[in-house]
C-alpha positions as CSV (number, residue, x, y, z in Angstrom):
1,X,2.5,6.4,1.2
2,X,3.4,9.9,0.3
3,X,0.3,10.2,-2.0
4,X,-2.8,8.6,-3.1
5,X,-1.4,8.8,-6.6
6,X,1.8,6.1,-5.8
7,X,-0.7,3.8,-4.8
8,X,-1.1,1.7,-8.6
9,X,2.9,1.9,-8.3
10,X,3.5,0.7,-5.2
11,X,0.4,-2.3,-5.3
12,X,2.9,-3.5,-8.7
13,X,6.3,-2.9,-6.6
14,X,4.9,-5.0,-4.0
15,X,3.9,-7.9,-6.8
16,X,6.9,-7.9,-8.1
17,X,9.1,-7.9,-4.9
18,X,6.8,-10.2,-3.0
19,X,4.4,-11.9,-5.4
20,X,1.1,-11.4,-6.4
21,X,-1.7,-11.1,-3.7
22,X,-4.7,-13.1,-3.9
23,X,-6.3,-10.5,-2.9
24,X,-6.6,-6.5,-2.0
25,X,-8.2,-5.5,1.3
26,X,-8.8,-1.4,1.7
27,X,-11.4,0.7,2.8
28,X,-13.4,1.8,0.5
29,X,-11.1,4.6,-0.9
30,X,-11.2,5.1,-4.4
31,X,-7.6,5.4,-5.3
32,X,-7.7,1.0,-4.7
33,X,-11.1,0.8,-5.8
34,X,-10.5,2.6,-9.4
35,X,-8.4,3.7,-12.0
36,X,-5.2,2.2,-12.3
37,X,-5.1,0.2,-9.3
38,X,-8.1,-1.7,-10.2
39,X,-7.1,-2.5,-13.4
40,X,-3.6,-3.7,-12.5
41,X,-5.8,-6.0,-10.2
42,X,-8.4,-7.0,-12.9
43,X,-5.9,-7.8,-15.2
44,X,-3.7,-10.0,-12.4
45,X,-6.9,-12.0,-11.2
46,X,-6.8,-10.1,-7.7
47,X,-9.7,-10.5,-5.8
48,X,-10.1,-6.7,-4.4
49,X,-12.3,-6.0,-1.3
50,X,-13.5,-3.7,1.0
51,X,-14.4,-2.7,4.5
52,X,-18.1,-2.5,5.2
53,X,-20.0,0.9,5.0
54,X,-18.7,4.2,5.0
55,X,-18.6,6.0,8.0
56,X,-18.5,3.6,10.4
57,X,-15.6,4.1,12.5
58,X,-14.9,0.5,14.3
59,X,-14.4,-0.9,10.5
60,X,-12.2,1.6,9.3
61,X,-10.2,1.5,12.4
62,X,-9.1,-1.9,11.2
63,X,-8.1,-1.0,7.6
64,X,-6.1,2.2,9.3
65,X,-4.5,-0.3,11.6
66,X,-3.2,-2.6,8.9
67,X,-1.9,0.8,7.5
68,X,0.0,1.5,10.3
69,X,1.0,-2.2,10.3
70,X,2.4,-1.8,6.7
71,X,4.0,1.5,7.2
72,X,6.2,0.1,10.2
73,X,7.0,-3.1,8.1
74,X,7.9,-1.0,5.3
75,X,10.2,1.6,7.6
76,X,11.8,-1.2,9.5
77,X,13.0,-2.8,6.5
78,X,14.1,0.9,5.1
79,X,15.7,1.5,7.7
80,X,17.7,-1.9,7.6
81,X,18.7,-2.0,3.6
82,X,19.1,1.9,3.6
83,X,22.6,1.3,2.4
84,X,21.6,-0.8,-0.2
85,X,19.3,1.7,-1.6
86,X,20.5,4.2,-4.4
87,X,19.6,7.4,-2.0
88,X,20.8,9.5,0.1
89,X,19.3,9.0,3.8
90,X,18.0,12.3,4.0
91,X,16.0,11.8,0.8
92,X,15.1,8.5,2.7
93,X,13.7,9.8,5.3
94,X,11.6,12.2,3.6
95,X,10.2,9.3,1.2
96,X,9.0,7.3,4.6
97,X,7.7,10.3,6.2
């Protein structure tokens, strides 16, 4: 994502594109764990969790790795309905960047 404040936006594009989760796995950051984001989820019955303690690198490695996981999901199908979309690829580009 470009910045933490796209993330209560792009948890509802993904419901609406995909379905709602059952749940929301993050690390403990507080742009899923507040605001917004949590409410969307309160209000849709999404279970939201986290990864155990803060500062423990082996646990956040996983949630960063999902991220990554997610990120190449999200650019391979970019890059595959690009013409479909209502931008120019430059602007794409800088959107997935």
């Amino acid at each position: 994502m470009k910045s933490k404040r796209v993330v209560p936006s792009a948890v509802k594009n993904h419901s609406r594109k995909y379905g709602i989760p059952n749940h929301l796995h993050s690390d403990s950051a507080p742009e899923f764990l507040a605001g917004a984001t949590l409410d969307y989820c309160l209000d849709q019955a999404i279970r939201v969790t986290t990864t155990g303690g803060k500062n423990k690198a082996h646990q956040n490695s996983r949630a960063e790795k999902m991220v990554g996981v997610i990120k190449g999901l999200t650019f391979h199908e970019i890059r595959k309905n690009w013409c479909e979309l209502d931008l120019p690829r430059k602007d794409i580009w800088r959107v997935i960047s």
